[in-house]
TIVO-2410 file (N, C-alpha, C; in nm, 3 decimals):
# residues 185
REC num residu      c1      c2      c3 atome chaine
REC   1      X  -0.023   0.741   0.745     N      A
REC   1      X  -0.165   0.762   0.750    CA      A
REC   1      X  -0.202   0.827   0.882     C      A
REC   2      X  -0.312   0.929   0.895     N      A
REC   2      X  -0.370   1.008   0.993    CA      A
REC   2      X  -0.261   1.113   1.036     C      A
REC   3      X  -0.131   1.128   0.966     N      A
REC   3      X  -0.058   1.255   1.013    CA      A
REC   3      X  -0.190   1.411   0.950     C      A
REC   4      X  -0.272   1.424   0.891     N      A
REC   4      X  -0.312   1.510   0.870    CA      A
REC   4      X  -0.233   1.578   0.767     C      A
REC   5      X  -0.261   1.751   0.748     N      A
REC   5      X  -0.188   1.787   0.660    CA      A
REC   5      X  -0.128   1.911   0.770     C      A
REC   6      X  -0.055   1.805   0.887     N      A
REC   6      X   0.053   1.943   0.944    CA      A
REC   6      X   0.142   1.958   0.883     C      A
REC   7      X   0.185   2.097   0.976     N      A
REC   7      X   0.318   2.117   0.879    CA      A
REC   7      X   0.464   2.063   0.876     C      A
REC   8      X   0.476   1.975   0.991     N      A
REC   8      X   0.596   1.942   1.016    CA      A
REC   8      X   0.600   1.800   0.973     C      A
REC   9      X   0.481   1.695   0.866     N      A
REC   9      X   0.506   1.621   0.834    CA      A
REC   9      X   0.634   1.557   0.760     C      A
REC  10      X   0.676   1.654   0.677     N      A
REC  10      X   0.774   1.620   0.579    CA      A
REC  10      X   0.937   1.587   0.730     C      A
REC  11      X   0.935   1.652   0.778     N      A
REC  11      X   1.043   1.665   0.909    CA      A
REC  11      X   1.009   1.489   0.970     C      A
REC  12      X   0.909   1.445   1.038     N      A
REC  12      X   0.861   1.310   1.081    CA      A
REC  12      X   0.897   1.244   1.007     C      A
REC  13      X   0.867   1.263   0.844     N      A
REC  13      X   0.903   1.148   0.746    CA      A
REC  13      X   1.057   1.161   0.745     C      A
REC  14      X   1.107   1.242   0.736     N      A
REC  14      X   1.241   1.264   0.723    CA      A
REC  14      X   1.307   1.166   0.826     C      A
REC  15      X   1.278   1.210   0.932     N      A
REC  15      X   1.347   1.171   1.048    CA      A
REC  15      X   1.327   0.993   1.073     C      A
REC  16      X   1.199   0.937   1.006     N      A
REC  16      X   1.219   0.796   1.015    CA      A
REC  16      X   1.263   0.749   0.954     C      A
REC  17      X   1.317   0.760   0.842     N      A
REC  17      X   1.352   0.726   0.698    CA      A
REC  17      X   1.517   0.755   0.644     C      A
REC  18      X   1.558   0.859   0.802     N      A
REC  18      X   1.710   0.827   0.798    CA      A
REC  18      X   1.745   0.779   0.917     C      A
REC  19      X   1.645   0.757   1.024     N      A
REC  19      X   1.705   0.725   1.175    CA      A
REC  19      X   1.638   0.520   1.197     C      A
REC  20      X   1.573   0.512   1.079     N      A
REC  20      X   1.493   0.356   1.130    CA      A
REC  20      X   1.580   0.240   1.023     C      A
REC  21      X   1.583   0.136   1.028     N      A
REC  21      X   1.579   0.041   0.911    CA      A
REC  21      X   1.528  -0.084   0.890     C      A
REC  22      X   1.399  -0.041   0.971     N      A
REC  22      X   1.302  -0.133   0.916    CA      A
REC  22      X   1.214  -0.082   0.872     C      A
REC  23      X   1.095  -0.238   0.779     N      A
REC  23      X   1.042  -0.142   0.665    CA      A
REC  23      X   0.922  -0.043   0.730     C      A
REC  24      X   0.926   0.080   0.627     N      A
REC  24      X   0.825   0.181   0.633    CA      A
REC  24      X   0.698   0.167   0.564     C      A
REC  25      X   0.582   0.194   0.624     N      A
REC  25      X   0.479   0.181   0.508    CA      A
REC  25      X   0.446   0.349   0.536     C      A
REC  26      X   0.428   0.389   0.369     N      A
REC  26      X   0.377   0.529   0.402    CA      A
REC  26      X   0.215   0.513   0.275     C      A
REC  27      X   0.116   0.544   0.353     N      A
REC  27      X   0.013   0.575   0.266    CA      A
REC  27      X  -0.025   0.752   0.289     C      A
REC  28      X  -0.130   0.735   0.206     N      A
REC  28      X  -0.227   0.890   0.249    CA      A
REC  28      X  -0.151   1.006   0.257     C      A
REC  29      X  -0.160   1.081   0.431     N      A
REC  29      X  -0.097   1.208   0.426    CA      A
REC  29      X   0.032   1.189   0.389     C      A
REC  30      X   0.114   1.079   0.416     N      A
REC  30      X   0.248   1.025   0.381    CA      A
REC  30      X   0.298   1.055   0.282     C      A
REC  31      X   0.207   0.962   0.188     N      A
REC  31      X   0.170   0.991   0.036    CA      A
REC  31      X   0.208   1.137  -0.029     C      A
REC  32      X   0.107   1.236   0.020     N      A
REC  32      X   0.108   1.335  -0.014    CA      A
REC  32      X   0.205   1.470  -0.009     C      A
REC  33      X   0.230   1.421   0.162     N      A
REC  33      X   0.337   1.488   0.158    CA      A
REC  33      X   0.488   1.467   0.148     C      A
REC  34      X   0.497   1.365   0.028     N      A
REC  34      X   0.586   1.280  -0.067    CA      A
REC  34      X   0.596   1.342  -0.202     C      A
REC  35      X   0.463   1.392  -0.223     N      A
REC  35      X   0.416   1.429  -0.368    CA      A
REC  35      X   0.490   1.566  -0.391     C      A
REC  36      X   0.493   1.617  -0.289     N      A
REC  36      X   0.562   1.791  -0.251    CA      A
REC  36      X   0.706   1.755  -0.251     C      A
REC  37      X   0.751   1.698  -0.265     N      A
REC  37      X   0.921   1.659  -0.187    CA      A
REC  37      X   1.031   1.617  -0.313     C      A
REC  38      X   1.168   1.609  -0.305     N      A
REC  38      X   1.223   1.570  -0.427    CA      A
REC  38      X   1.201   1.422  -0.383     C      A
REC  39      X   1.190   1.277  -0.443     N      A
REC  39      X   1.199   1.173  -0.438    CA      A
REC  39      X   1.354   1.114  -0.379     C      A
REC  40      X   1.442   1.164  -0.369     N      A
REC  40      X   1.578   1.125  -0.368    CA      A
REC  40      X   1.539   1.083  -0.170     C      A
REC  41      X   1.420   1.154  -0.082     N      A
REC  41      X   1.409   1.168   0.015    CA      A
REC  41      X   1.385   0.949   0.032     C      A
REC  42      X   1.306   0.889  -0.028     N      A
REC  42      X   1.281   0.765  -0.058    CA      A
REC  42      X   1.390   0.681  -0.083     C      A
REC  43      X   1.494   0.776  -0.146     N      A
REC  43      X   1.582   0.644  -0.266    CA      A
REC  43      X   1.698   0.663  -0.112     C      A
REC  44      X   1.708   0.765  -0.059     N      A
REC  44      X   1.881   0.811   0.013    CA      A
REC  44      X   1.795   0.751   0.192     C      A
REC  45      X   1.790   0.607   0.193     N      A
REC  45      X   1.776   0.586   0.328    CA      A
REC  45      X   1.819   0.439   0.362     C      A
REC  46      X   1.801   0.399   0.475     N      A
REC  46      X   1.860   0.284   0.498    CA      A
REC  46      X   1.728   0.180   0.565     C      A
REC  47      X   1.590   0.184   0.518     N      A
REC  47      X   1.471   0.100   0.515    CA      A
REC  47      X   1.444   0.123   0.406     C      A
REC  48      X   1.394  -0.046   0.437     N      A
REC  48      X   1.254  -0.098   0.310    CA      A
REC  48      X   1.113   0.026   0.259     C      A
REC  49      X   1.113   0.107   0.170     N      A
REC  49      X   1.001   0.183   0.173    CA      A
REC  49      X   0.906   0.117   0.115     C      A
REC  50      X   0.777   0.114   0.162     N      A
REC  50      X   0.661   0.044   0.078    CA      A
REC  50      X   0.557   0.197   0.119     C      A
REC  51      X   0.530   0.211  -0.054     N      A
REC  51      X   0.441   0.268  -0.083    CA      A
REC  51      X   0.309   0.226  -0.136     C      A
REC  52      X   0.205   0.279  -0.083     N      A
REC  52      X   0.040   0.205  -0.111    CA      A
REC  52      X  -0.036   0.322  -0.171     C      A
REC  53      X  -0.036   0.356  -0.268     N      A
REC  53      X  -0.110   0.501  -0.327    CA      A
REC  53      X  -0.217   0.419  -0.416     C      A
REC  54      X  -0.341   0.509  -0.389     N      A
REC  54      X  -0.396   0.477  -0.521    CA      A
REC  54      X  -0.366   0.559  -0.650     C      A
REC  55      X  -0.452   0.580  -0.755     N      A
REC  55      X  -0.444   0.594  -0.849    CA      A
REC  55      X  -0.384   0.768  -0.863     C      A
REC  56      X  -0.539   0.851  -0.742     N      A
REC  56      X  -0.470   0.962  -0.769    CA      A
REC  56      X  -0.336   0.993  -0.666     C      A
REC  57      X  -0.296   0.894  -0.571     N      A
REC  57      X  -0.219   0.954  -0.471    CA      A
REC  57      X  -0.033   0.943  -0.615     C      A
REC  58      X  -0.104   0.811  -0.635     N      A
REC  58      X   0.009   0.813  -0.752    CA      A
REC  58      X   0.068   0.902  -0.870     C      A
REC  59      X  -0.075   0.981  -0.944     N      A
REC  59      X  -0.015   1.088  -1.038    CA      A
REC  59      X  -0.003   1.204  -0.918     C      A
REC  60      X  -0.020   1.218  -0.853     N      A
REC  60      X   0.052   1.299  -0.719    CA      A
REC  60      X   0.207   1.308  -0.738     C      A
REC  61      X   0.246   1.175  -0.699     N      A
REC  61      X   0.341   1.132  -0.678    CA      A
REC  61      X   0.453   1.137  -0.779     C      A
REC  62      X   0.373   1.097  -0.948     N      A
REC  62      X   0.446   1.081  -1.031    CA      A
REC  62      X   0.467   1.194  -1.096     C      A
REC  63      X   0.404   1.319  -1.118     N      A
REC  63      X   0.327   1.428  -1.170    CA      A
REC  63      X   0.270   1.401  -1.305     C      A
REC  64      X   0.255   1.231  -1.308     N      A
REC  64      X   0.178   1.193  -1.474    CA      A
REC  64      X  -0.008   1.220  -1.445     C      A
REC  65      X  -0.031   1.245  -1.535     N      A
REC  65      X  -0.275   1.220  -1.518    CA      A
REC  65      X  -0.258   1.094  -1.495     C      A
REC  66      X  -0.363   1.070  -1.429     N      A
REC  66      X  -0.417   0.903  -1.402    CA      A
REC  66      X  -0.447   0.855  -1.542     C      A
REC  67      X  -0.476   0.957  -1.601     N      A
REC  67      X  -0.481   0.890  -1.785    CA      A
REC  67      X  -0.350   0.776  -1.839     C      A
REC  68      X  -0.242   0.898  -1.799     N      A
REC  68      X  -0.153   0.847  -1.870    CA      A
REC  68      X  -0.089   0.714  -1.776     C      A
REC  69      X  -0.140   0.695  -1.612     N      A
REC  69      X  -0.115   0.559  -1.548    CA      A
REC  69      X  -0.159   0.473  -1.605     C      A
REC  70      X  -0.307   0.523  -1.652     N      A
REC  70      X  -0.437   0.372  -1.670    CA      A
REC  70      X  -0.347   0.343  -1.810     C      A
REC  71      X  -0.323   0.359  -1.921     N      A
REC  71      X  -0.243   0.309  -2.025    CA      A
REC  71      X  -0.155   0.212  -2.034     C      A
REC  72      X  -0.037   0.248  -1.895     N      A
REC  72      X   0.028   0.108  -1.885    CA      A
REC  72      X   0.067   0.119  -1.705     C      A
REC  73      X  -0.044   0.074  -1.647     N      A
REC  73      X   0.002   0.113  -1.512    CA      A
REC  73      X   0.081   0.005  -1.452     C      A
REC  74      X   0.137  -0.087  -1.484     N      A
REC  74      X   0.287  -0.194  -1.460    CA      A
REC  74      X   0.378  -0.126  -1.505     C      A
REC  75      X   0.393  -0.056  -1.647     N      A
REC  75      X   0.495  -0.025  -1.669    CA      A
REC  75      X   0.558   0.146  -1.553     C      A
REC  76      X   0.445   0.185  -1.610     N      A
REC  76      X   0.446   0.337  -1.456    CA      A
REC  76      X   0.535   0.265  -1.396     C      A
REC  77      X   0.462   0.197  -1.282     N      A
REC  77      X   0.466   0.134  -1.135    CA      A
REC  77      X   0.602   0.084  -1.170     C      A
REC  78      X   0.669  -0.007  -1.226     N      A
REC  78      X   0.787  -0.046  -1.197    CA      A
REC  78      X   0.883   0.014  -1.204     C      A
REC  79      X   0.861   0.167  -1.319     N      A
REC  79      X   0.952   0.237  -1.332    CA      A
REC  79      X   0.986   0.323  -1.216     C      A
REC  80      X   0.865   0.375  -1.163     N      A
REC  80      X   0.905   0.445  -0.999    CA      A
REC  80      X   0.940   0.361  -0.920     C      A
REC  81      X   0.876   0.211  -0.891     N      A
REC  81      X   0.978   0.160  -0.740    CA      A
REC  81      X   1.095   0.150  -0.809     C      A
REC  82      X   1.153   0.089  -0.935     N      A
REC  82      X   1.301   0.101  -0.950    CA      A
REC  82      X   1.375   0.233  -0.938     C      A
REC  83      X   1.328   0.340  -1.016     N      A
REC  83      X   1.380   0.492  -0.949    CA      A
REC  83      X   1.420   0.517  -0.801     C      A
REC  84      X   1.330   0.455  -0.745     N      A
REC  84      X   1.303   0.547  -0.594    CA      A
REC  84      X   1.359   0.418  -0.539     C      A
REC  85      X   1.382   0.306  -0.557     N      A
REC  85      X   1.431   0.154  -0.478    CA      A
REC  85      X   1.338   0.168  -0.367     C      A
REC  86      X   1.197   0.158  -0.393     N      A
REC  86      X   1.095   0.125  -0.319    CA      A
REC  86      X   1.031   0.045  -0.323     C      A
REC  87      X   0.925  -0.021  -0.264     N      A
REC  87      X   0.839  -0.155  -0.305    CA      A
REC  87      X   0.683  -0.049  -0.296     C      A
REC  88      X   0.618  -0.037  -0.463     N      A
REC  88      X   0.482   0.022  -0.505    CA      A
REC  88      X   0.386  -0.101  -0.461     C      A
REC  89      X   0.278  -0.079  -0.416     N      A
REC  89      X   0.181  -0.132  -0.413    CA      A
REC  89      X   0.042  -0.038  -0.489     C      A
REC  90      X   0.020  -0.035  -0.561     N      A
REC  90      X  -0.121   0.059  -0.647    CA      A
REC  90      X  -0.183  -0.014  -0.626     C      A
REC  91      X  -0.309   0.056  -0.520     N      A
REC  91      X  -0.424  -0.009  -0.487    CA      A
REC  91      X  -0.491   0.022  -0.646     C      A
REC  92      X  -0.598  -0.104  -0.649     N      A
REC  92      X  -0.694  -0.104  -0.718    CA      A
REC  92      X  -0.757  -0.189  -0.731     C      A
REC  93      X  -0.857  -0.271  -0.867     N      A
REC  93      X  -0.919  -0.353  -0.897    CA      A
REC  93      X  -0.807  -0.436  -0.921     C      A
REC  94      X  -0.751  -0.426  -0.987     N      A
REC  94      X  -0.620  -0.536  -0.967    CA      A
REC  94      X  -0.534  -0.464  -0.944     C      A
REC  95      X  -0.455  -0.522  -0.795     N      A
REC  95      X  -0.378  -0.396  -0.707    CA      A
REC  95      X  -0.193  -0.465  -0.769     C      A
REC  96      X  -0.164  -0.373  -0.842     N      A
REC  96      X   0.010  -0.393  -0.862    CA      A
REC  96      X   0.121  -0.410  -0.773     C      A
REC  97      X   0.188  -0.490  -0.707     N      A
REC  97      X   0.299  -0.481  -0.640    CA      A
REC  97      X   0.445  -0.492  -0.692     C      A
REC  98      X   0.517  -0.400  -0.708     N      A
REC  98      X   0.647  -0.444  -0.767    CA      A
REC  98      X   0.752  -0.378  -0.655     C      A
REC  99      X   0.883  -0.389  -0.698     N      A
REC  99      X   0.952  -0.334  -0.634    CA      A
REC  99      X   1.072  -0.288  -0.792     C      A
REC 100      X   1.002  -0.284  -0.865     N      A
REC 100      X   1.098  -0.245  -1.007    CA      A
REC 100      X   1.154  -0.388  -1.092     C      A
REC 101      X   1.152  -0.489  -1.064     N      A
REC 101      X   1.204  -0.587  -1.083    CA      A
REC 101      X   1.155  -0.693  -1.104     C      A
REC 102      X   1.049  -0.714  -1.015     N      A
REC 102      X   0.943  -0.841  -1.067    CA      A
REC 102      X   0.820  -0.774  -1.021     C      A
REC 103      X   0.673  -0.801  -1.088     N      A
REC 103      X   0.588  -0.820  -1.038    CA      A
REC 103      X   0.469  -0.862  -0.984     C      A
REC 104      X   0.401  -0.814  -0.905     N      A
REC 104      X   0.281  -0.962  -0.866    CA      A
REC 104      X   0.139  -0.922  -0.848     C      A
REC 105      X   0.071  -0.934  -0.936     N      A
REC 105      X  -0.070  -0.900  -0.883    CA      A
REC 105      X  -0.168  -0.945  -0.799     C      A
REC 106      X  -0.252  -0.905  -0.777     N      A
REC 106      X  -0.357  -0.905  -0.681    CA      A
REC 106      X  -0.499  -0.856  -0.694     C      A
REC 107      X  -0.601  -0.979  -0.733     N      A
REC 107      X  -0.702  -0.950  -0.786    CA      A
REC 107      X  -0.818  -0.987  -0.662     C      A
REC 108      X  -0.788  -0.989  -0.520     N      A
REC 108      X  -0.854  -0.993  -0.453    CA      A
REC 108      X  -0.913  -0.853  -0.399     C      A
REC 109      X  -1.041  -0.857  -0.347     N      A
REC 109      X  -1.083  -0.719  -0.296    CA      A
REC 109      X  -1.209  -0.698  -0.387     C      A
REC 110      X  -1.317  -0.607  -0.346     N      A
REC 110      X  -1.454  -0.533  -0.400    CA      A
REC 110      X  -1.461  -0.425  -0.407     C      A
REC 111      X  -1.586  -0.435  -0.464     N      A
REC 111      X  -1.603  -0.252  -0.474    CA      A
REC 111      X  -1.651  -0.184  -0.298     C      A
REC 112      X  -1.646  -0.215  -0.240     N      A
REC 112      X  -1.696  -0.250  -0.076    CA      A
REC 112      X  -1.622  -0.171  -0.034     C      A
REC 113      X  -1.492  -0.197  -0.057     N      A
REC 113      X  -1.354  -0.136   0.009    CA      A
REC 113      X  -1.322  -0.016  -0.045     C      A
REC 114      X  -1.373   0.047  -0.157     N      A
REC 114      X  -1.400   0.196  -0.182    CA      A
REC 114      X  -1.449   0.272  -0.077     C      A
REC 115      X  -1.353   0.299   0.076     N      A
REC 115      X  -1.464   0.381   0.158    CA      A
REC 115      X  -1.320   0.442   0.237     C      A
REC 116      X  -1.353   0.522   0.300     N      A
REC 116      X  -1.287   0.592   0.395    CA      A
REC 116      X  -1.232   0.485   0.534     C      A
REC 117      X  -1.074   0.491   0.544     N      A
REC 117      X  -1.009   0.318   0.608    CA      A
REC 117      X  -0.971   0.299   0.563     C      A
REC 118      X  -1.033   0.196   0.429     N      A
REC 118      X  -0.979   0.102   0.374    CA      A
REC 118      X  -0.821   0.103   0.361     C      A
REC 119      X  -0.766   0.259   0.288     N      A
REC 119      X  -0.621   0.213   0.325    CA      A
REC 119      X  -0.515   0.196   0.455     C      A
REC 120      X  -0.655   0.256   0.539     N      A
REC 120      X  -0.528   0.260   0.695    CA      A
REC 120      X  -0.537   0.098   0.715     C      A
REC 121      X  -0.670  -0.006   0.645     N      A
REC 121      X  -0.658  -0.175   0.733    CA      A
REC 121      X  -0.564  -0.220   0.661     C      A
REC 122      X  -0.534  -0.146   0.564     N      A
REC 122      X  -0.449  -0.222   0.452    CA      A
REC 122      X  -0.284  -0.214   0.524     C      A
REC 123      X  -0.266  -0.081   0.528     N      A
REC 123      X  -0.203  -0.082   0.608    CA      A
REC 123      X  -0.178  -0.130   0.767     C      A
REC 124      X  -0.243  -0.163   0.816     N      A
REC 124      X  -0.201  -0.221   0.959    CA      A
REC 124      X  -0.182  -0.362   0.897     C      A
REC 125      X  -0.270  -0.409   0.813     N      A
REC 125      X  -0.212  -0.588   0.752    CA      A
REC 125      X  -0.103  -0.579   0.736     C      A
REC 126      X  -0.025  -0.478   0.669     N      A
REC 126      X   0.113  -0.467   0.606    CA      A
REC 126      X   0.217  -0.504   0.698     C      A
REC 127      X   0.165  -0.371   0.811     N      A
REC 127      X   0.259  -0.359   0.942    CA      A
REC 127      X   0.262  -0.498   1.010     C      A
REC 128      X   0.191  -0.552   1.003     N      A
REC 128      X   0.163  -0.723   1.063    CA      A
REC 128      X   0.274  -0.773   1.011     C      A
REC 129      X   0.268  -0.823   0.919     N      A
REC 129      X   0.353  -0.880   0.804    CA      A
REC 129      X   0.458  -0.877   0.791     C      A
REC 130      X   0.495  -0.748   0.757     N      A
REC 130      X   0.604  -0.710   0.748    CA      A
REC 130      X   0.703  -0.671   0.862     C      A
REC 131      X   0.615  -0.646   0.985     N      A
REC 131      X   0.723  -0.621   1.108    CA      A
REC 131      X   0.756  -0.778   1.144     C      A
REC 132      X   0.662  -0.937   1.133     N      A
REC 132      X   0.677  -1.022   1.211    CA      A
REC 132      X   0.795  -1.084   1.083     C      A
REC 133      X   0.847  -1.031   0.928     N      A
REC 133      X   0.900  -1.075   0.875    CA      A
REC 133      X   1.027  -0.944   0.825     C      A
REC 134      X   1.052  -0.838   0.921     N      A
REC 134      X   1.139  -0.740   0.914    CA      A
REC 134      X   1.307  -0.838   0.799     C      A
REC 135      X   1.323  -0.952   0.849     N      A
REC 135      X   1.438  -0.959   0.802    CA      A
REC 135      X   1.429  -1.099   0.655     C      A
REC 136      X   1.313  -1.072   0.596     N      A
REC 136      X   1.269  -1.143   0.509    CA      A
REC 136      X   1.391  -1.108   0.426     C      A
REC 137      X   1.457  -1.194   0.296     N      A
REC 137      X   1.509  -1.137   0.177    CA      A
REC 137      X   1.366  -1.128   0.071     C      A
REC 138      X   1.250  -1.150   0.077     N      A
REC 138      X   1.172  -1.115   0.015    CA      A
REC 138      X   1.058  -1.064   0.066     C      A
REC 139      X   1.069  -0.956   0.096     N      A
REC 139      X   0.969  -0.846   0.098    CA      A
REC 139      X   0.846  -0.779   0.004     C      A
REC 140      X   0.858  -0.832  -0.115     N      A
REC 140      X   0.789  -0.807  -0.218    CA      A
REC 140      X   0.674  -0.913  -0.186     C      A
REC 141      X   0.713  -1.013  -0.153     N      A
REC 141      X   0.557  -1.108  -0.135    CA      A
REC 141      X   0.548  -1.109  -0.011     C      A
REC 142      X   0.643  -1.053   0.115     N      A
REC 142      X   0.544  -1.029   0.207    CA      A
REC 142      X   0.453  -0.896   0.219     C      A
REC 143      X   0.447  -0.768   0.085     N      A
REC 143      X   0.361  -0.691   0.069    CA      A
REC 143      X   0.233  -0.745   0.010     C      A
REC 144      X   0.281  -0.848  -0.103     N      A
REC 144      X   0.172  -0.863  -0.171    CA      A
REC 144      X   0.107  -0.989  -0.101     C      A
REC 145      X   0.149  -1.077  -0.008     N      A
REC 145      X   0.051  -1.122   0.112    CA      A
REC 145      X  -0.025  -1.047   0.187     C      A
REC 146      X   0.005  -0.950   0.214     N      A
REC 146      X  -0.061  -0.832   0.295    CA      A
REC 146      X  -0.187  -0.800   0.190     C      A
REC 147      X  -0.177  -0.764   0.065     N      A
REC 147      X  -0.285  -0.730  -0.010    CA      A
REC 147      X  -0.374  -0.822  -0.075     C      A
REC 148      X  -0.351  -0.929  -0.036     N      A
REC 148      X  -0.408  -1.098  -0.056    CA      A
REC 148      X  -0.545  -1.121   0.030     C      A
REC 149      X  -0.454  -1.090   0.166     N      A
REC 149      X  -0.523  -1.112   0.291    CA      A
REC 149      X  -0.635  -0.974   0.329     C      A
REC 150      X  -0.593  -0.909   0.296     N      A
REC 150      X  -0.678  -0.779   0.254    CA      A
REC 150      X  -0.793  -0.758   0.171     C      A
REC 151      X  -0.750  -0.803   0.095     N      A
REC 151      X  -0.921  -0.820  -0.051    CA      A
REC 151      X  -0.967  -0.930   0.000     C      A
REC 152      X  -0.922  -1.030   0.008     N      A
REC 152      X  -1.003  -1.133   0.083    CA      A
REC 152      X  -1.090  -1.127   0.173     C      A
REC 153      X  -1.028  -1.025   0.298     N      A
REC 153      X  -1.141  -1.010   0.408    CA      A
REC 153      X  -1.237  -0.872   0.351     C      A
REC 154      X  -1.203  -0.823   0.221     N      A
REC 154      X  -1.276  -0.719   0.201    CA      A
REC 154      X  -1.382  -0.767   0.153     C      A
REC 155      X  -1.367  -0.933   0.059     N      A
REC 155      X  -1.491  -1.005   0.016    CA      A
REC 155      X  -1.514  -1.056   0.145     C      A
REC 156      X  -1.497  -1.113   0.229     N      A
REC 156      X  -1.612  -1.173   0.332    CA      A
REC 156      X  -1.666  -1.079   0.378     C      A
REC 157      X  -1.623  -0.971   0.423     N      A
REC 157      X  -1.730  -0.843   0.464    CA      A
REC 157      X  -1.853  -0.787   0.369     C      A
REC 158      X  -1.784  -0.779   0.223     N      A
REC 158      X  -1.914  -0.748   0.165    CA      A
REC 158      X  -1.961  -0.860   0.164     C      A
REC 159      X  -2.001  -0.995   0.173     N      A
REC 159      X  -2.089  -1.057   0.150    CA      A
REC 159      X  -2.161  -1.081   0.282     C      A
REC 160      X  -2.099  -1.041   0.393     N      A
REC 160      X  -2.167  -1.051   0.547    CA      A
REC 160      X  -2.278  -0.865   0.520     C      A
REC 161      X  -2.216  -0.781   0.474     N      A
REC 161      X  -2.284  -0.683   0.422    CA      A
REC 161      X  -2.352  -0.648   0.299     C      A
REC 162      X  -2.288  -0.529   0.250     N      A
REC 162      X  -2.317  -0.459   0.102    CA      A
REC 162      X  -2.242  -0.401   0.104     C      A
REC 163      X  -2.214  -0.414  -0.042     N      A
REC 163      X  -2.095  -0.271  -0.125    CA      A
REC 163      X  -2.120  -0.151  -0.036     C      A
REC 164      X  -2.316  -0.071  -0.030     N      A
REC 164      X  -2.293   0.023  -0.022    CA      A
REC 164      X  -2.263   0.059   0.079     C      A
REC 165      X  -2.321  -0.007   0.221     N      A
REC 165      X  -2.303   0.031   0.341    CA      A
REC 165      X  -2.150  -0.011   0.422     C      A
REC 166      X  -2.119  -0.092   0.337     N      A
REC 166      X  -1.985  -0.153   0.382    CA      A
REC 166      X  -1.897  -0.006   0.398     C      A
REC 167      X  -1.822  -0.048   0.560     N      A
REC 167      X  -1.684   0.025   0.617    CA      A
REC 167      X  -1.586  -0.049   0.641     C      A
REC 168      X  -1.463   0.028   0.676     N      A
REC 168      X  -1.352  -0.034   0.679    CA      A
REC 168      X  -1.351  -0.161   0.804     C      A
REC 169      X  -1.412  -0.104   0.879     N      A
REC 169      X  -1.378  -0.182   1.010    CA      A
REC 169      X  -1.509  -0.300   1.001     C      A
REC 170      X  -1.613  -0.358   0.861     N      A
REC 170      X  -1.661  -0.439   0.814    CA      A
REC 170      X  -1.512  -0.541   0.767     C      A
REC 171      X  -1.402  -0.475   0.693     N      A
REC 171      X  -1.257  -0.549   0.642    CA      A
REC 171      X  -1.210  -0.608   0.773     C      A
REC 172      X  -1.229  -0.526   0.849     N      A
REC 172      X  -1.156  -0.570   0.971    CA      A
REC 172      X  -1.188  -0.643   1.059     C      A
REC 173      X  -1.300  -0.682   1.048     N      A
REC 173      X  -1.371  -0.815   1.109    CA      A
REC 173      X  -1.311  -0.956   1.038     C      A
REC 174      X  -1.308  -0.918   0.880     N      A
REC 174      X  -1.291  -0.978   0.841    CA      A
REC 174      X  -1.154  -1.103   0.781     C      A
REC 175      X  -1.058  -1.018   0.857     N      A
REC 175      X  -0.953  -1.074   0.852    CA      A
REC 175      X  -0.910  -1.238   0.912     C      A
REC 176      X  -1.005  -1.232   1.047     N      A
REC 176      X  -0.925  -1.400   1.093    CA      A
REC 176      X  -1.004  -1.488   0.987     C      A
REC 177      X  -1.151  -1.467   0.923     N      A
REC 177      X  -1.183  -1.587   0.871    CA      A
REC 177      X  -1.111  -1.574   0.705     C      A
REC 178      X  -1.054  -1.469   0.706     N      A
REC 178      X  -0.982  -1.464   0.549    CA      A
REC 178      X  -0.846  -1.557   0.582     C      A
REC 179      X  -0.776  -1.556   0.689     N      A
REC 179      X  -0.618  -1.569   0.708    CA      A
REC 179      X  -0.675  -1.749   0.728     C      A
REC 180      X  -0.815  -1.779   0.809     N      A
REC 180      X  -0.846  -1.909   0.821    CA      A
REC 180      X  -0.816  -1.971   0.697     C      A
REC 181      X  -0.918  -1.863   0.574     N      A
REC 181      X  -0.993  -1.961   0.451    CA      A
REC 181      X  -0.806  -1.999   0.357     C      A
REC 182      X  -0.696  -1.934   0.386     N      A
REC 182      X  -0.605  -1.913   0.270    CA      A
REC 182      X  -0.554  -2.054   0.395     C      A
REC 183      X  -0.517  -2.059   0.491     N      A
REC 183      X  -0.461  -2.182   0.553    CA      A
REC 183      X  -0.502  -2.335   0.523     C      A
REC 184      X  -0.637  -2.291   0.474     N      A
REC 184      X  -0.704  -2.395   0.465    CA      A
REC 184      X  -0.753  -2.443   0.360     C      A
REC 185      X  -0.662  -2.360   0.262     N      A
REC 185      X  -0.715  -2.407   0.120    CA      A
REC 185      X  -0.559  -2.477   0.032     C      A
***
């Protein structure tokens, strides 16, 4: 997220994705300039890839219409993280996490979080998570904790706000009393 659309993105991605092995989160420009690339770039590395696309970053990605996602978008989704041996996260109203093999939903989050951000907080939750649990054997629920803790603080923000005026960095307030309310329930 925030590489823009330079040109030497695909080279950056390259270069972390055979030189790192811990996990990667790639959203957005990431995303996109993923969508341009053969996939084998995902499957031939030695880190965890977690991908966070929404709907259209996904028929991007997949070269299917969002038509043909919305039909069976578990079945999509598991078939690419198993292809690519990635861990999918599809944001949405109910956001999908699989890694090809099992999966786990996530029905936290508003219409609030429809805004420009929202996927970079999502992402820094991830990076939380997942860097303080780099050597987890299950990585799949420390993504889909990340997107737990995420809709959650996306509902305490809209209700400290509104759908319409709500921004990302409204989510991002909202995180210690979300990480409070799940400790404490």
């Amino acid at each position: 997220m925030g590489m823009g659309e330079r040109g030497d993105n695909l080279k950056i991605i390259e270069y972390v994705l055979k030189n790192y092995e811990i996990p990667v989160i790639i959203d957005a420009d990431g995303l996109n300039t993923l969508a341009k690339t053969d996939t084998s770039l995902v499957r031939n590395t030695r880190c965890r890839v977690i991908l966070t696309p929404h709907l259209g970053e996904f028929s991007r990605l997949t070269g299917l219409l969002i038509e043909e996602i919305e039909k069976n978008p578990v079945e999509v989704s598991m078939k690419y993280a198993k292809e690519n041996s990635v861990i999918l996260l599809l944001k949405g109203p109910t956001t999908i996490i699989t890694d090809g093999e099992r999966v786990i939903f996530s029905d936290t989050g508003c219409s609030g979080m429809a805004t420009a951000g929202s996927g970079d907080v999502l992402s820094g939750i991830l990076a939380g998570i997942c860097s303080a649990n780099a050597c987890s054997d299950d990585m799949l629920l420390c993504v889909a904790a990340g997107a737990y803790i995420n809709g959650k603080a996306g509902e305490i923000a809209q209700k400290r706000a509104n759908y319409v005026s709500m921004v990302a960095s409204d989510t991002v307030n909202g995180i210690s009393e979300a990480i409070s309310e799940i400790l404490n329930s």
